[in-house]
Backbone as a ProteinNet text record, in pm:
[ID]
protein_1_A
[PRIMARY]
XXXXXXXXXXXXXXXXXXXXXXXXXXXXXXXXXXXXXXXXXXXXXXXXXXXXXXXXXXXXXXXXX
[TERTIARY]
12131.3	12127.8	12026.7	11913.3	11807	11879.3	11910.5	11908.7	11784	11777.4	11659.6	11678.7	11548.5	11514.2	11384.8	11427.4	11294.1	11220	11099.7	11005.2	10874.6	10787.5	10667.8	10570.8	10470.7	10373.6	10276.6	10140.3	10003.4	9990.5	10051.1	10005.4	10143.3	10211.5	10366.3	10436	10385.8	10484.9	10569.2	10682.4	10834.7	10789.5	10812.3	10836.3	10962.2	10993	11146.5	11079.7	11147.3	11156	11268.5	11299.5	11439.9	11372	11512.2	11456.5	11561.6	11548.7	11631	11607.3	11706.5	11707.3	11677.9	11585.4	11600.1	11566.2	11627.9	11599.5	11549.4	11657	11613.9	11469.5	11442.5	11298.7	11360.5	11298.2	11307.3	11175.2	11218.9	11109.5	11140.9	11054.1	11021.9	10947.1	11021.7	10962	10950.6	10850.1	10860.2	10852	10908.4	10958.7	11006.9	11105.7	11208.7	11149.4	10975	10941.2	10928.4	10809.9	10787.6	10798.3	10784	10779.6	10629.6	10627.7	10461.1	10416.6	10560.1	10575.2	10668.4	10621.5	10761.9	10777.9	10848.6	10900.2	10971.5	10970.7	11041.4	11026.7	11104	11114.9	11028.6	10951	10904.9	10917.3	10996.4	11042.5	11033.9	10904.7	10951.1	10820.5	10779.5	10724	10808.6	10752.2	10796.1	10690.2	10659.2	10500.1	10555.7	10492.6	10489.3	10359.9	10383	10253.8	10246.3	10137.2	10141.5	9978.7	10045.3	9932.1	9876.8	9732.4	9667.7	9692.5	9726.8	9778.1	9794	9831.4	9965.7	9936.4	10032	10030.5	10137.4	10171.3	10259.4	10297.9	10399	10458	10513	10481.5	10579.5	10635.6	10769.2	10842.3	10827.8	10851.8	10782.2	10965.7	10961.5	11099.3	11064.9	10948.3	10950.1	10785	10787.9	10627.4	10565.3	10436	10363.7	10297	10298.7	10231.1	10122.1
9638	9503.4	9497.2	9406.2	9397.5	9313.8	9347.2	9298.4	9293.9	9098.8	9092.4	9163.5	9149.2	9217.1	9133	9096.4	9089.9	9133.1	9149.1	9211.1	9105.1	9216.2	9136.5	9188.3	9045.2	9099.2	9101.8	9126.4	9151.5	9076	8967.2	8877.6	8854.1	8930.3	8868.3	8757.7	8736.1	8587.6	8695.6	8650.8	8700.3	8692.7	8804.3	8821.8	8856.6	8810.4	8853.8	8972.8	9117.7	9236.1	9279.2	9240.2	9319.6	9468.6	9545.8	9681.5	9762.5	9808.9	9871.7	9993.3	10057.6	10238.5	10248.4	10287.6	10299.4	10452.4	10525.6	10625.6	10739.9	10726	10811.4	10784.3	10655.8	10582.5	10461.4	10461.2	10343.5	10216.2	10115.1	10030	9896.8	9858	9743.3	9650.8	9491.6	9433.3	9286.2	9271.4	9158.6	9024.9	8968.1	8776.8	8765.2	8908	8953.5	8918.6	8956.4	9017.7	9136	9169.1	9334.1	9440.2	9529.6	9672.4	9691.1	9625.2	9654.2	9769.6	9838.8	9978	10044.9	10157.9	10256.9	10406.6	10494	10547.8	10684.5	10800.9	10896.9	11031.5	11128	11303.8	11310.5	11432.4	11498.8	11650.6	11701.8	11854.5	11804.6	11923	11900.7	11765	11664.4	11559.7	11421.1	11331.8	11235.9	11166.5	11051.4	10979.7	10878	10791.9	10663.9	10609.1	10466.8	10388.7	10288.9	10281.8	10100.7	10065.1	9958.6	9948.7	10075.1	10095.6	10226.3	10331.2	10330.8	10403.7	10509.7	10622.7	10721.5	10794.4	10803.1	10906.6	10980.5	11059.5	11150.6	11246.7	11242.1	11339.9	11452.2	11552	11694.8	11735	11741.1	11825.4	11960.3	11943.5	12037.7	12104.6	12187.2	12295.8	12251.1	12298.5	12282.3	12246.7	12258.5	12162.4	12306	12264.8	12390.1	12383.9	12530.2	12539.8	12443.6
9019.3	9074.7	9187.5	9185.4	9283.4	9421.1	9560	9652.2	9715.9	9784.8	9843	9933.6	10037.3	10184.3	10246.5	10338	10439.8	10514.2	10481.3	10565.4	10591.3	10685.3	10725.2	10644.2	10585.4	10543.2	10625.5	10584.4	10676.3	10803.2	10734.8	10871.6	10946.1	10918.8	10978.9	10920.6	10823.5	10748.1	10656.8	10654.4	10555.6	10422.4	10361.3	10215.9	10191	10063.6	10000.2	9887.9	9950.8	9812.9	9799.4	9665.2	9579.4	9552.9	9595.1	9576	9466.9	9370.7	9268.3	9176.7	9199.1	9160.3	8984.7	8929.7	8793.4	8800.3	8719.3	8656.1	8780.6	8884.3	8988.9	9103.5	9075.6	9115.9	9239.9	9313	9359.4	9357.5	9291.1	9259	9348.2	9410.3	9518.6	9424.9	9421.5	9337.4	9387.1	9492.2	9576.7	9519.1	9605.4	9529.5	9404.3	9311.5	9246.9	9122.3	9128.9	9022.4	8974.1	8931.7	8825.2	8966.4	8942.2	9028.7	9053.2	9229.3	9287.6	9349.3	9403.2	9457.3	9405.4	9369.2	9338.2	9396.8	9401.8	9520.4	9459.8	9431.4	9391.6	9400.3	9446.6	9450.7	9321	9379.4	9313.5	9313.1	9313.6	9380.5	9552.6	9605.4	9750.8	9801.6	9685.3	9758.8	9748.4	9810.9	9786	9756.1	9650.3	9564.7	9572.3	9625.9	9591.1	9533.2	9428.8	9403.2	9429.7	9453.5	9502.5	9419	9310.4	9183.4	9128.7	9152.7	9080.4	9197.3	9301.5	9470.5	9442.4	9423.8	9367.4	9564	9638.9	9759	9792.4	9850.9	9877.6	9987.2	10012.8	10142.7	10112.5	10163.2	10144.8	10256.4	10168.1	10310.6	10391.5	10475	10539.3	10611	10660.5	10712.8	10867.1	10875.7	11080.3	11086.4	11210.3	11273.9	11265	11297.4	11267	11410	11452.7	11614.6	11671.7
[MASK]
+++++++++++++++++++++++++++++++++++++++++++++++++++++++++++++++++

């Protein structure tokens, strides 16, 4: 089930994004259309896309000196 959310866009005017779990994914699908961002583990990253985007975070254990 997509619940909206509000956030700011670029310029600070409100957008409505429904955000909803498929298949272990989280897909952001603003003004409760198609999936513009999506969001998911990848072992130890986390990828998101945004359109052709693909970027990613890895976890890391501790800071490094």
């Amino acid at each position: 089930m997509k619940q909206p959310i509000l956030v700011a866009g670029a310029n600070c005017q409100e957008i409505s994004v429904a955000a909803e779990f498929t298949e272990g994914r989280l897909d952001l699908c603003p003004f409760g259309g198609e999936a513009l961002v999506t969001r998911e583990r990848d072992g130890d990253q986390l990828v998101w896309v945004y359109q052709s985007i693909v970027s990613g975070l890895r976890l890391i254990d501790s800071l490094p000196n």
